[in-house]
N, C-alpha and C positions, 0 to 999 in steps of 0.2 A: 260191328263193322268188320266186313273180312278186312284185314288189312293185308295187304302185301307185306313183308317182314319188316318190322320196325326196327329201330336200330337197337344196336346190343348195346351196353355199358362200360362204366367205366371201372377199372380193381375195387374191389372191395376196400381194401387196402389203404388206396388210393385218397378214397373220399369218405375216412372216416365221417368227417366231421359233419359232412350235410346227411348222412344217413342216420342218424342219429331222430331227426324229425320224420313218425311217420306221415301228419301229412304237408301238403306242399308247401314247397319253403317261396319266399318273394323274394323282386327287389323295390326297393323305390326307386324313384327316378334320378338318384344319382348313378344306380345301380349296384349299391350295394346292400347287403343281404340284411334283410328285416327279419327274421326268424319264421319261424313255423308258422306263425299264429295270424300275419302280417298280410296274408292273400283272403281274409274276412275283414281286415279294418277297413277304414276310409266310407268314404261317400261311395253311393252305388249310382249316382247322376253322374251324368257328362261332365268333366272339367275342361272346358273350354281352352284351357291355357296351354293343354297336351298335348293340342291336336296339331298336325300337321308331322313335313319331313318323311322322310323314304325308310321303309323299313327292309335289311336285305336279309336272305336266306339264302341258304347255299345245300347242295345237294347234289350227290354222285351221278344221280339218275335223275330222271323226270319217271311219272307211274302212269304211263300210256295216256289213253282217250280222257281227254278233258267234261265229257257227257257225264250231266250229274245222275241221270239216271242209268248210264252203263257203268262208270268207275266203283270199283269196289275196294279205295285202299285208304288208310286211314291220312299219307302223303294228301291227298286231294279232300276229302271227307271233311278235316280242318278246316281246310279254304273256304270251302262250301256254305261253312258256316254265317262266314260274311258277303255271301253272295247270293244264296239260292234258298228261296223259301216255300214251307208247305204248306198247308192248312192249319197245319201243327206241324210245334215246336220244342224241342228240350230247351230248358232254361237257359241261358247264357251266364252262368253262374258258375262261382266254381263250389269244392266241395259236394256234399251228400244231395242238395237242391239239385243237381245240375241233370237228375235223374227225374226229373219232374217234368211232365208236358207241360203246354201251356196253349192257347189262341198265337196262331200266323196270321196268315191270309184270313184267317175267319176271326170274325168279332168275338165270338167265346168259345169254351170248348163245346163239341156237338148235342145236342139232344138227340138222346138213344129212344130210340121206341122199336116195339113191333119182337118183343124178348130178345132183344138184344142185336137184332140183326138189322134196322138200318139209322142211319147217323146220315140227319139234317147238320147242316154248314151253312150262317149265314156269311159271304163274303164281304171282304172291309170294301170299302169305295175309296177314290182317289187314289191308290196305290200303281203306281206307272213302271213299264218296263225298263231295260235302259238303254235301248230302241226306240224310247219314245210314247209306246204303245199304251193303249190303258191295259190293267189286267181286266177280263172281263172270268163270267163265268166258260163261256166256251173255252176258252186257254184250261182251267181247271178240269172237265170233261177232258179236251183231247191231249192233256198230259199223262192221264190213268189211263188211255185210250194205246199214247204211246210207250207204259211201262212196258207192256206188252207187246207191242209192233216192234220195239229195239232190243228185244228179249232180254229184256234187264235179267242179271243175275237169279233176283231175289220173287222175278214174276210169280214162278212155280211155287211159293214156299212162303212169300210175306200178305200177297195179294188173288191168290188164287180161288181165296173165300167170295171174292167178289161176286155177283151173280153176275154170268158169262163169262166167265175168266177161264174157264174150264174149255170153250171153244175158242178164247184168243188164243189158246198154250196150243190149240192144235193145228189152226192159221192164224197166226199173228199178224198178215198183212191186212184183212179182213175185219179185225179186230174194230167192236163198235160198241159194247158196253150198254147197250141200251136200255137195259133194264137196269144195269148195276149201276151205273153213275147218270147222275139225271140234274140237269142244270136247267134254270129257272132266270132268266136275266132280268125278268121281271122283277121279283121280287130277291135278286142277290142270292137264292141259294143253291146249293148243292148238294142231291141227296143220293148216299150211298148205302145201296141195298147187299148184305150177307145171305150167303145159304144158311148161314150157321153163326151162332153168335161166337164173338172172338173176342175174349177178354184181353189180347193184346196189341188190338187194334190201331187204335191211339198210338201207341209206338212207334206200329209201321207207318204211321202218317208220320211221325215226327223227324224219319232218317229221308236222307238226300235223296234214295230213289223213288220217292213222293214228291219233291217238291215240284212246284208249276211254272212252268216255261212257255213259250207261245204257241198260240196252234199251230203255228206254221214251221214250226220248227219240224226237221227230217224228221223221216221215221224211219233213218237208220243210225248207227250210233254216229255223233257229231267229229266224232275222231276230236282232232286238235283244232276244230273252227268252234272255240267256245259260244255258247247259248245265252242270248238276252238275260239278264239277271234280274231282280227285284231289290236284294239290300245295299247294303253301304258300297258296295267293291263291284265292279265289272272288269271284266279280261281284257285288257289292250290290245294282247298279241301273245301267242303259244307257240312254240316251238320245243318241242320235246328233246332237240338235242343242245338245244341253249339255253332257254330261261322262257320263264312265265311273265307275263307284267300285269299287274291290278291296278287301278287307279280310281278316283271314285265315280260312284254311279250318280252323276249329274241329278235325277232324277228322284233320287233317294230321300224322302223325311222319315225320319223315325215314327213308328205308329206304334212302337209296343220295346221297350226298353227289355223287361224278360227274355221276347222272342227274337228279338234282331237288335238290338242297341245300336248306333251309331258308333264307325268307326274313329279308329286316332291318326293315325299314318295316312299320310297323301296319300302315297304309294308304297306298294308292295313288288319287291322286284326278288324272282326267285331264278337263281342262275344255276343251272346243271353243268355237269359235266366235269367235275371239280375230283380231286383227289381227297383223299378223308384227311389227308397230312396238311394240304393245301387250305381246307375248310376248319380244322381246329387253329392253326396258323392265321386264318381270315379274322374269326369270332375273336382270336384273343386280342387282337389288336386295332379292332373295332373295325375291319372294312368289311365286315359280317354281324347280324347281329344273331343268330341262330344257324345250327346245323344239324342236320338229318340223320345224319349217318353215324357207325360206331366210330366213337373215336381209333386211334392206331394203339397199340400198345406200348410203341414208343413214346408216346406224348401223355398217356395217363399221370405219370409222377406229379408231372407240373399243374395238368388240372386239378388233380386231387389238393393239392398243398398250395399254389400261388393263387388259382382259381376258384378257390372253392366254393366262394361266394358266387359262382356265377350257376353251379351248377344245380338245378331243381330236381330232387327226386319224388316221385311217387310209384306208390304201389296202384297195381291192374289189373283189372279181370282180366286175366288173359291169358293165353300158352303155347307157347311153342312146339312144335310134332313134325314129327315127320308120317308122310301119306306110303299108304304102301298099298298099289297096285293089285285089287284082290281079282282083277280079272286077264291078269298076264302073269307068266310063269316070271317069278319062281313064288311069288306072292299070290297067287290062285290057290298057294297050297295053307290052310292057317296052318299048320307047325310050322312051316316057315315063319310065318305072319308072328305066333307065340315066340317064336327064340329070335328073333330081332325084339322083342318087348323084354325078356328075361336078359337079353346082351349087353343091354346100355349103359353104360355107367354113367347116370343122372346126373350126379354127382362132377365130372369130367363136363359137362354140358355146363352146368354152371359154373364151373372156372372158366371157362374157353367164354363164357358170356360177360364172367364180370366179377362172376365172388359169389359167397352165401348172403350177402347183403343186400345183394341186386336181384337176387332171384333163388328156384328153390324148385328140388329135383318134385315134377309131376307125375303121377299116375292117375290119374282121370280127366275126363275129358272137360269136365264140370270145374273149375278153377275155386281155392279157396275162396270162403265168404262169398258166394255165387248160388243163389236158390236151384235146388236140388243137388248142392253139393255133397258128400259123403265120405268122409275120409277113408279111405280103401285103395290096397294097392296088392294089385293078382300077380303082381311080378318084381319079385323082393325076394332077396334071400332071406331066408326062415320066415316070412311070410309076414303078416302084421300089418298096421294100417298107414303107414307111412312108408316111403323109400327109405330102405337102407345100404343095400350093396346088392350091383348084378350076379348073376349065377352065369356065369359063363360054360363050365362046366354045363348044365342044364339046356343051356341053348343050343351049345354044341348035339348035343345028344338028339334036340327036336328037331337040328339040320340033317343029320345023321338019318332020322327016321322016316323024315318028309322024304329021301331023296332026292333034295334039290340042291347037293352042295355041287359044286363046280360050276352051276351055270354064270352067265354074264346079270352083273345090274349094275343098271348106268343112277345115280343120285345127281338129282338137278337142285342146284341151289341159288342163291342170288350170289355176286359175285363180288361185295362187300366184306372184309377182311374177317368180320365173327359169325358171320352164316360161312364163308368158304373155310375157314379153318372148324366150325362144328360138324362142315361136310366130309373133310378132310380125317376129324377123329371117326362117321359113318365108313367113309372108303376102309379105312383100317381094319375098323372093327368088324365089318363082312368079309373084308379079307381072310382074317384069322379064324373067323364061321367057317371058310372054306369054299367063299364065292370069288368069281374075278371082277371085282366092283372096277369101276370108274367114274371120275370126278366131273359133274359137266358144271360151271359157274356161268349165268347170265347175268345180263344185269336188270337191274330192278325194273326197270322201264317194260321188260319184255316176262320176264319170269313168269307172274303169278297167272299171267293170260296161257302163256306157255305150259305150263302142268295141269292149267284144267282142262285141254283139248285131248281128247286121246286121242287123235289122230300122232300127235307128237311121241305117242307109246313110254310114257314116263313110267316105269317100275317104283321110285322110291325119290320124293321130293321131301325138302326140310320147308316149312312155310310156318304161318303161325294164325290167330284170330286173337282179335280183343272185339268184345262185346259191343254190338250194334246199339243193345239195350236191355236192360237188367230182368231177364227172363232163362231158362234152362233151356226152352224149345232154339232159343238163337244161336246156341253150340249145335246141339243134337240135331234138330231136325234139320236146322240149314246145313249143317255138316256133311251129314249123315242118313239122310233119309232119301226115298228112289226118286221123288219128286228136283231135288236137287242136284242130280244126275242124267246130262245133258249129252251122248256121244257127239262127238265131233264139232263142240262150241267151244268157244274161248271162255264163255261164261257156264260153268259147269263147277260149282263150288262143292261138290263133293269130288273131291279130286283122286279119293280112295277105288270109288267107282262103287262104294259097298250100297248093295239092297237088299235087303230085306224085309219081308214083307208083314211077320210076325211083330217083329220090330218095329216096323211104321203103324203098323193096328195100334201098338202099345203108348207109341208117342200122342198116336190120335186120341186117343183116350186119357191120357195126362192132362195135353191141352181143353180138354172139352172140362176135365174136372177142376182146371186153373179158374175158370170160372165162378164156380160154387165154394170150394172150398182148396181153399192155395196151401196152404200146411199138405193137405192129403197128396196133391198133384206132386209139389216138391219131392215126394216120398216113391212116387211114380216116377221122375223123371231120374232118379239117384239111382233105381232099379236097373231104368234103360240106359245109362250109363257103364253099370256093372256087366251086364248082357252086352253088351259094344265091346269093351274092352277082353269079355272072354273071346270074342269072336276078331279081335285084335287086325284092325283095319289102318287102325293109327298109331302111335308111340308119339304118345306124351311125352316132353324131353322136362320142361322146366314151367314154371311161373314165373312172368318176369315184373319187375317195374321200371319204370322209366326215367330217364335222366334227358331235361332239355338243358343245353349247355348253350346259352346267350352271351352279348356282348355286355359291356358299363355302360353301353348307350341307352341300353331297355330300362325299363320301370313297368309298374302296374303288372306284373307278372300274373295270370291268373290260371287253373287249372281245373276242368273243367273234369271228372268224371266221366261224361261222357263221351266229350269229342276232344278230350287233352286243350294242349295248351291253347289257349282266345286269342287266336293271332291278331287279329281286327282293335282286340283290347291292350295290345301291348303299347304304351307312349318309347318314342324314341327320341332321342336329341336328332 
């Protein structure tokens, strides 16, 4: 999931006592903390007696366009979970399961035939919009019809295997699939033809910009007029500088407990526009029952010690970086590119986040425990496979050499208190390089659309990604490869601008070898990792893990691996 920056954490310090569990801690439904072990007990059926009551969330920003197949942030991607569904599904599970597909919309998972390259879908019957509508297969057709007519993100890069997909990417308005997705209303199914077999296929069905929506929905992005939904939650009313509201989808029976469960909460009421002091001050005293944003620093004490019970940590595939403009000066030059990698003090990035507890200086793109990972780090003092201390001295010298000290770079960041102060230690630290930095903060709502336009001319943005799903191609090639590099789109998730072309040969051939034999690929993809970071497009700052900080109202606390915390799942007084 790209996500737009998730929040940062709380002192290490702080919150001894729940870091202590690596994995997710709960509560019950009184709301107080049941230990590590406590988010696998209980009944995995419906408890009848939870249900109901308002669940609120609070949050600085809203994360733009509410279109599940345009939004790219993990903010919304959550939501989605209890609203919007695809053919396939990730489990709604928490822990290591929750990385497992499963049948959505379709009765079981596909029958592959033809070596790999097309996937029958028999469609479930009786499943209704929450417009009223039936789903039919047409809706399924002109949903993969419209990935591509609203230039979703991930067109170029998740679904571009499709056959035709190659001519929607070049008129998306056009765009007609007809060979590639082929619907049958007769007999309920739906059959999607590859040029190539895609061993991770199944995945890309199972994330939001898959899921099926009406035929008649635009085919341009939806903005803030959210889209008919299928599971438990439909959108009330969006307003991006107020609040969100869910409420449930009338229309709604559960057909598959794994893929969509039934939700608890009447409603879901998600209010923007809120200060982080105002939102830790809401949750503590129950007129919030969750919050988004980093906490302040002035209020960690209390969490860590009066709170602590409220606060859930897990570790994340995931990393934080900052993108560096490889085709605008002063970042065209890689010695420049190299001595902003050799200047950081990682170390400095994880205090300004939260502590060594909450997170951990990175050098690869590939995040620990993440297939093709590789311990290795090209930018270390005295060298070795882990971060130990910048070389400032060094980078000074590659500014020195590149020629590009004195010019201007503007650093764009979100405008949330532990992105704008990690931006703040960046402003510095170019300063001292010998560039004239400057600080730009947005706020979240606009940010991550904002750095992927180059029309906007971003030099150097701080952003981050956690995992769409458990693959090495979902850093790398979504990241980093020319197919995900878009001039002049809001949707342009290579934000670096880097291509290469050597490089995408190499990815293409990882993936082709994920296939046959996954050990060999991983060893391929840790390579093109290595070759990325020489050519130094990005600066890995940290690995982080997450902290949701709830009210004593929540219970059922669940954490899901892949889409974080099961909003839908959470019971509230």
């Amino acid at each position: 999931m790209s996500r737009t920056t998730r929040r940062g954490a709380l002192a290490a310090a702080t919150v001894a006592l729940t870091l202590t569990a690596a994995a997710c801690s709960s509560s019950s439904d009184s709301g107080s903390s049941s230990g590590p072990s406590a988010s696998t007990s209980g009944s995995s059926a419906f408890q009848a007696q939870h249900k109901g009551g308002t669940l609120k969330l609070v949050a600085h920003a809203a994360a733009g366009s509410f279109d599940p197949q345009v939004n790219y942030t993990l903010q919304y991607w959550q939501l989605y979970q209890s609203m919007y569904d695809g053919l396939l599904a990730f489990k709604k599970v928490d822990g290591q399961e929750s990385f497992t597909v499963v049948p959505d919309l379709a009765t079981a998972m596909p029958k592959v035939t033809n070596g790999g390259k097309t996937y029958t879908f028999t469609l479930r019957r009786g499943i209704t919009f929450s417009n009223g509508k039936p789903l039919t297969t047409d809706d399924v057709v002109a949903s993969f019809q419209r990935i591509f007519k609203v230039s979703s993100p991930t067109a170029g890069t998740f679904y571009n295997g499709i056959v035709g997909a190659d001519a929607c990417l070049k008129t998306p308005a056009s765009c007609t699939l007809s060979k590639g997705v082929i619907g049958d209303a007769k007999t309920d199914t739906v059959t999607v033809n590859l040029t190539a077999a895609d061993p991770e296929f199944e995945y890309k069905l199972a994330v939001p910009h898959a899921v099926v929506v009406p035929k008649d929905s635009p085919t341009k992005d939806a903005g803030t007029k959210p889209l008919p939904s299928t599971g438990p939650y439909m959108a009330a009313s969006y307003d991006p500088n107020r609040a969100l509201k869910l409420v449930r989808n009338p229309h709604f029976k559960e057909w598959s407990r794994e893929a969509e469960p039934q939700g608890y909460p009447d409603v879901i009421d998600y209010t923007f526009g809120q200060t982080v002091e105002s939102e830790v001050t809401a949750v503590e005293n129950g007129q919030a029952d969750w919050m988004y944003d980093p906490p302040p620093a002035d209020r960690l004490g209390e969490i860590g010690t009066k709170y602590a019970s409220q606060a859930h940590v897990n570790p994340l595939t995931a990393f934080w970086y900052a993108t560096l403009n490889v085709n605008m000066a002063p970042f065209n030059n890689k010695l420049a590119r190299q001595a902003i990698n050799w200047a950081v003090d990682r170390s400095a990035v994880v205090r300004l986040y939260g502590g060594t507890n909450l997170a951990s200086p990175a050098c690869t793109i590939l995040p620990p425990g993440f297939p093709g990972h590789v311990d290795s780090c090209d930018y270390t003092k005295g060298g070795g496979t882990t971060w130990k201390a910048a070389d400032l001295a060094k980078a000074k010298a590659l500014v020195k050499q590149s020629g590009t000290a004195g010019q201007e770079v503007g650093i764009v960041t979100q405008d949330d208190d532990v992105n704008k102060s990690i931006g703040q230690y960046l402003q510095s630290l170019l300063t001292q390089l010998g560039y004239k930095a400057t600080l730009k903060p947005l706020s979240g709502n606009i940010q991550f659309t904002y750095i992927q336009n180059t029309k906007n001319k971003v030099q150097l943005a701080l952003t981050s990604w956690y995992q769409d799903y458990p693959a090495a191609s979902d850093f790398l090639n979504v990241l980093l490869s020319c197919a995900s590099y878009h001039p002049g789109s809001d949707s342009s998730i290579n934000i670096s601008g880097f291509c290469d072309k050597g490089v995408d040969a190499k990815m293409q051939a990882a993936m082709k070898t994920s296939g046959t034999d996954k050990a060999s690929a991983d060893k391929q993809w840790g390579a093109v990792d290595q070759q990325i970071m020489g050519e130094s497009p990005v600066v890995p700052l940290i690995n982080p893990k997450m902290i949701d900080f709830t009210s004593t109202r929540v219970g059922n606390y669940r954490f899901s691996k892949q889409f974080y915390m099961l909003v839908g799942q959470l019971w509230v007084k």
